[in-house]
N, C-alpha and C positions, 0 to 999 in steps of 0.2 A: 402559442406553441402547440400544433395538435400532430406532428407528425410523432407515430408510437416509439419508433426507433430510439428517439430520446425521452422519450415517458417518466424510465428509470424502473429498477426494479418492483417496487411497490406497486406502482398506479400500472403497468403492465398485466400485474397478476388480476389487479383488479378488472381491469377493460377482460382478459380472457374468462375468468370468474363471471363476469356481465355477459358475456357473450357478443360484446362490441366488435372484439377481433379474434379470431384463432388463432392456438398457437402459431399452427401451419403458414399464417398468412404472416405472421410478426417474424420469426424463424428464415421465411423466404427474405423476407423487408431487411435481415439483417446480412444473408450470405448474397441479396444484391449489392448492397455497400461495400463488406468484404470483399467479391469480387472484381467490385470498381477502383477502390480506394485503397485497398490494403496490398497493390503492385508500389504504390506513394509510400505509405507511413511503414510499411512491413511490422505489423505489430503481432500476427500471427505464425510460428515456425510452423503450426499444421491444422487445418482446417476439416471439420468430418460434417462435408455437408450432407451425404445422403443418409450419414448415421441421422443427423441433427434433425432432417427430414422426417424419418421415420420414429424419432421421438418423441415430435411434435405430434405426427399423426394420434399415438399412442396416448398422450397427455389431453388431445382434444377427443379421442374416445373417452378416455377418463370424466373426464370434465360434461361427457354428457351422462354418463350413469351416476352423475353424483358427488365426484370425487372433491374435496375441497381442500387438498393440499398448498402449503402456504406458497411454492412458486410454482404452482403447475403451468406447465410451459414455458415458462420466460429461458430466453436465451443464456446464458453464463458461460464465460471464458476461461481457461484455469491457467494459472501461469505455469511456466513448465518446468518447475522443479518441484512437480509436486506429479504422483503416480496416477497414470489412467491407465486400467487393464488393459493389454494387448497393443499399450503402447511404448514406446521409448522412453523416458523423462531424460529430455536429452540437456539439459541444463548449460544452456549457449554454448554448447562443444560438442564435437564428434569422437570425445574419448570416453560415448555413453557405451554401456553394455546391453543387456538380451533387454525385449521387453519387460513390462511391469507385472507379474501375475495375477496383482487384484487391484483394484483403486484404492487409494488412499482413503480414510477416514472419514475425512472433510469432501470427498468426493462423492462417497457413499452416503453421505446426508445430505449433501444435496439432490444427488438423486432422489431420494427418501422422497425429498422436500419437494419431488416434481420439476426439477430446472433441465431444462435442453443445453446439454453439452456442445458449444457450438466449435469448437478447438482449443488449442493450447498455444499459451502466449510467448513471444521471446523475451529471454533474459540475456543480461553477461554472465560472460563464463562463469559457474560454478554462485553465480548471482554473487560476485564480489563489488563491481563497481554500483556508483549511483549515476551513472549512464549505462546504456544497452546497443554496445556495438560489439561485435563479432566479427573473427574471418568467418567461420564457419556460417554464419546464418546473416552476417550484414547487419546494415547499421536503420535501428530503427528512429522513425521522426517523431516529433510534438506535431500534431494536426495545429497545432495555434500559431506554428512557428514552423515551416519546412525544419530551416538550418540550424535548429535549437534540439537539441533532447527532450525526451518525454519522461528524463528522468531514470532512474533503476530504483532496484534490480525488477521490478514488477512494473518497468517501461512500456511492454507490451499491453500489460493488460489497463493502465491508466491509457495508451494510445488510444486501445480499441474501444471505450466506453467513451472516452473523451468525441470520437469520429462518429459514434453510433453505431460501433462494430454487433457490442452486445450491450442487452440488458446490464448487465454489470459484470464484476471479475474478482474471483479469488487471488490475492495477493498474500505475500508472506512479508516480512520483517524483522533482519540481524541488527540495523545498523540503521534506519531508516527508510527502510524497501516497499514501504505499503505509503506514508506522510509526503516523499521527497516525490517519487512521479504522480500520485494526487496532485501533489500543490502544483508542479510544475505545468500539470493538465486542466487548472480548474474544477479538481473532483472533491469529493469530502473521502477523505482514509482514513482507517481506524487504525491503530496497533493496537488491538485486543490486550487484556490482560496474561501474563502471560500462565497459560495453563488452560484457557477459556474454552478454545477449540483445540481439540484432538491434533498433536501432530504426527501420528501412527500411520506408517509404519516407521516413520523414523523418531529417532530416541534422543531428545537434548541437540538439535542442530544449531550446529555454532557454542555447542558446551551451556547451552542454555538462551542463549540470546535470542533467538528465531521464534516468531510465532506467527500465526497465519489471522490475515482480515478480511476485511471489504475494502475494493473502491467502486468509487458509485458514484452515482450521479445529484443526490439527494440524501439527507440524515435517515430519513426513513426507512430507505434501503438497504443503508446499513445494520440496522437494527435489527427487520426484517433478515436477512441475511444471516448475521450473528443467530439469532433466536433459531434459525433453520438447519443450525450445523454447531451447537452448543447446548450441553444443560444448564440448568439454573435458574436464576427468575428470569423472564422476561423484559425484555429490552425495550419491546415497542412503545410502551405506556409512555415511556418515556420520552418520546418526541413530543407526544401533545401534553405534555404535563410541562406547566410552566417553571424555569427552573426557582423562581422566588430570588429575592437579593441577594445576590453572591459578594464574597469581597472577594478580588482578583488580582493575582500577583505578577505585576508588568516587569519584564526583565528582558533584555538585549546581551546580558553579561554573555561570552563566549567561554565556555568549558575548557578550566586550562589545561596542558600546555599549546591549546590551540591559540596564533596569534591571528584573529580576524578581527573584524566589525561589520555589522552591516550598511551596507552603502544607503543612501538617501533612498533611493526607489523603495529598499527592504524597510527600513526605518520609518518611513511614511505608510506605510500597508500597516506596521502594527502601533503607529502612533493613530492610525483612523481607525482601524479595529477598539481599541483603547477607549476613543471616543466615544464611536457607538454605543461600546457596553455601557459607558456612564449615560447615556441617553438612555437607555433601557435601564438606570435604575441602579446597577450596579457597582459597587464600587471599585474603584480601582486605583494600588497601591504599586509604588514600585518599593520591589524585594526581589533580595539577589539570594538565589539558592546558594549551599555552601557544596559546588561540586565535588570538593576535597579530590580524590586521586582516582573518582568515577571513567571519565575517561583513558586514561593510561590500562586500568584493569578492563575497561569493555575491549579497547583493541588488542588487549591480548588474548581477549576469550574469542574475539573475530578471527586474529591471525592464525590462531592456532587450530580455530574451524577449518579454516581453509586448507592447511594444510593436514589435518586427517582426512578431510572431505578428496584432497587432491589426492592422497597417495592412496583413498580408495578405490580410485574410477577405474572402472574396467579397462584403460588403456591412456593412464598417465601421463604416455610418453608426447599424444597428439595435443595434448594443452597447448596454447598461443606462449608466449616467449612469456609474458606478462604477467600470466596466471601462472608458469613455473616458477617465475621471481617472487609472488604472492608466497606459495608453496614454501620455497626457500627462507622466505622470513618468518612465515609461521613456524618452521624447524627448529629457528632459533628462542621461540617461546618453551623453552623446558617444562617439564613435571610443575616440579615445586611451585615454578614462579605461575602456570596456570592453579595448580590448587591456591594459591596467594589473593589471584584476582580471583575467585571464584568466594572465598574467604570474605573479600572486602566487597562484598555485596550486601550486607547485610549492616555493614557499618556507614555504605556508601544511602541504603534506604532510610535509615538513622537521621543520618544528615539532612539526605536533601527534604524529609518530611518533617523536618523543623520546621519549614517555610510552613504546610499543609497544617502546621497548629496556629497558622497565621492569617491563612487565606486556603479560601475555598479549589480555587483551580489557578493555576500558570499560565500564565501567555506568553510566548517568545513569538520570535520570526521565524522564520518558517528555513527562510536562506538569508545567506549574506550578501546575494544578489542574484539575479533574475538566471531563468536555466542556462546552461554552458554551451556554445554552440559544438553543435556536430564535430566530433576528429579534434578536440580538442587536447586530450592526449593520446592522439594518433600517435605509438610509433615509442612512449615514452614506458619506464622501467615500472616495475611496481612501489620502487620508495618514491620517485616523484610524483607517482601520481595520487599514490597515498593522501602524502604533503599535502600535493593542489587541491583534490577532492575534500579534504578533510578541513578546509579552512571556506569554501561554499557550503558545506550542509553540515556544521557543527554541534547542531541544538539538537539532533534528535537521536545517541547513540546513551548519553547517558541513563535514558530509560529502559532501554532494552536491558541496560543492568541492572537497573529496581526490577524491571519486570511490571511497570506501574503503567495506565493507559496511557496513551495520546493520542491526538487527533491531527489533522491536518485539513486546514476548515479556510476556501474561500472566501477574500472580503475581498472582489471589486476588481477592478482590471488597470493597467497602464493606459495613458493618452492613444499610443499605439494599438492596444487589444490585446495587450497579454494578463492573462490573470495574476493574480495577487492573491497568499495565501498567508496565513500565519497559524502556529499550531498551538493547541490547548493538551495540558495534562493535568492526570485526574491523579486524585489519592489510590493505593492501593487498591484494586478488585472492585473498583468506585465507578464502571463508565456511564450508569445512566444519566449524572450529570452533566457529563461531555456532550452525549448524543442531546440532552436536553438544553442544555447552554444554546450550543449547535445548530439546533432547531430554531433557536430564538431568535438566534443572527440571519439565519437561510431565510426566515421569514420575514424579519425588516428589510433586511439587501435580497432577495433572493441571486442568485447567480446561474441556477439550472438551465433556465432558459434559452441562456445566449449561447451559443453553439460558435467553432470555429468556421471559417467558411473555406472551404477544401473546394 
């Protein structure tokens, strides 16, 4: 694997730090792909090549007088619900208002951090679904899979790392937004702790649920990434630090009142996950968390996002049919009954970390089977597709209600070549074990390497 484009964030910085590559020259290597390839997957709503250009120049001056910031130069993608100065955040709809008048937080650090802004990625509307299609902006693909999704609401930006668009990509997560298009892509995504990274300028999105990650292409990256746009201790140590014997909590159970299971394909990726870890040492226990009423209270603090989110937009009225229907249900989440679920978060972290006196980290699946192809609820209301969505990616909503990590961590691929993913959660405010577990797996299977063939 020597072509830079898929390096990954890390070893990028590294080659431009060495002076292997310039930004300039990695920077062009990515808006030739984007130019070729992203008319295909549309994972980009706006691309700023000549800005991107001239900040590469800027980073490879840097980087000759000395400068040795942790991603100087490397490419980064931002998903677009998230502010870039002097432009839209048009959040898969045209019912955005004026531009942004500064960058967001997480924007600003990584600037800090030296990363070249190479554009802004597509979501669904108002980032509600776990697919990314749009009237307004179309429908974007899985590079692994034309006919398959790439996942949501941060579709775009697992598209465009997954193809080689960029070095990596800022993602967010309500519901699943950063884990669900990783896995679907073959990438590793974080959901951060929540609180980790700054979500300024906005206040509690999704009434607390939302928090912003990495996806990437390797553990390291994300670390790398996180440490660049977060305080606290340091993440990186943690990839090369072996995680030691873990005991690990195997669970398939589906978070009631969701009626799923995962199909054989899902069930084999974390019965072979499973395995491995016991090869490496680990132990591994099956224990079923005690989800209690965690989900019912997370989709009410979702719905009812949506619907402040919606009846903020500069212009309401242009929302898709589908996303007013969203709007409309979240109307019916009242005061009280959101202060209730907002209430049952803390009995709901109670709960589920009874297991975490049990065992070190959780394992579930990732999905309850392989990504949804394209148009799949083309055309249908917002309670059905709720339903249907909500019984494919079940496992990973009731952490956004702890606020607790998780991961979404590569093991392997289908007969066919579609990647395989299962996701790991960590105790409260606990990720270096994740990115270290993480690490440990990336290194027995690695998966970076194999690239889609577009």
């Amino acid at each position: 694997m020597t072509d830079p484009v898929f390096a990954g964030l890390a070893r990028q910085a590294e080659l431009i730090a060495a002076g292997e590559i310039s930004s300039r020259e990695l920077t062009e290597a990515h808006l030739e792909r984007i130019a070729r390839l992203d008319p295909i997957l549309n994972a980009f709503r706006i691309v700023f090549a000549e800005r991107a250009l001239a900040e590469a120049a800027q980073a490879d001056g840097r980087r000759g007088s000395g400068d040795r910031r942790p991603l100087l130069g490397v490419p980064v993608a931002i998903k677009d619900d998230t502010d870039i100065a002097g432009e839209v955040t048009a959040r898969g709809t045209n019912a955005f208002g004026d531009p942004a008048a500064q960058d967001a937080e997480v924007v600003r650090r990584l600037r800090a951090a030296g990363a070249v802004i190479v554009g802004k990625t597509n979501v669904p509307e108002l980032e509600i679904a776990p697919f990314t299609e749009t009237p307004t902006f179309g429908v974007t693909r899985n590079p692994w899979d034309l006919n398959r999704t790439p996942g949501g609401s941060s579709g775009g930006s697992a598209a465009a790392v997954a193809a080689g668009l960029a070095g990596g990509a800022l993602g967010s997560d309500g519901a699943g937004s950063i884990r669900i298009p990783a896995g679907c892509c073959g990438l590793f995504g974080l959901k951060t702790q929540r609180g980790r990274i700054s979500l300024a300028p906005k206040d509690g999105a999704w009434h607390g649920l939302s928090v912003y990650g990495p996806i990437v292409r390797r553990v390291a990256d994300a670390a790398l990434f996180i440490d660049a746009t977060s305080d606290g201790e340091p993440l990186a140590p943690a990839v090369t630090r072996p995680p030691g014997r873990l005991r690990i909590a195997l669970s398939t159970k589906v978070p009631p009142p969701v009626l799923a299971s995962p199909d054989a394909e899902q069930r084999g990726a974390v019965d072979a996950a499973a395995e491995l870890l016991r090869g490496l040492g680990h132990e591994v226990v099956e224990l079923e968390p005690d989800y209690g009423t965690a989900m019912p209270a997370a989709s009410a603090r979702y719905l009812r996002g949506i619907h402040d989110e919606g009846r903020a937009m500069a212009h309401p009225g242009r929302l898709a049919r589908r996303t007013r229907g969203f709007v409309r249900l979240g109307g019916l989440i009242a005061a009280p009954a959101l202060d209730r679920a907002r209430r049952e978060e803390a009995a709901a972290t109670q709960r589920i970390g009874r297991l975490f006196e049990q065992a070190d980290v959780l394992l579930t699946p990732m999905f309850t089977r392989r990504a949804i192809p394209i148009g799949t609820y083309e055309g249908r209301g917002a309670l059905w597709s709720l339903n249907g969505y909500g019984r494919w990616v079940p496992y990973c909503a009731p952490f956004n209600h702890t606020g607790q990590p998780a991961a979404s961590v590569p093991v392997g691929f289908t007969p066919d070549g579609f990647p395989l993913a299962v996701q790991l959660v960590g105790r409260p405010d606990d990720e270096a074990p994740l990115l270290s577990l993480a690490a440990q797996i990336e290194q027995e299977r690695p998966w970076a390497d194999r690239i889609p063939e577009l």
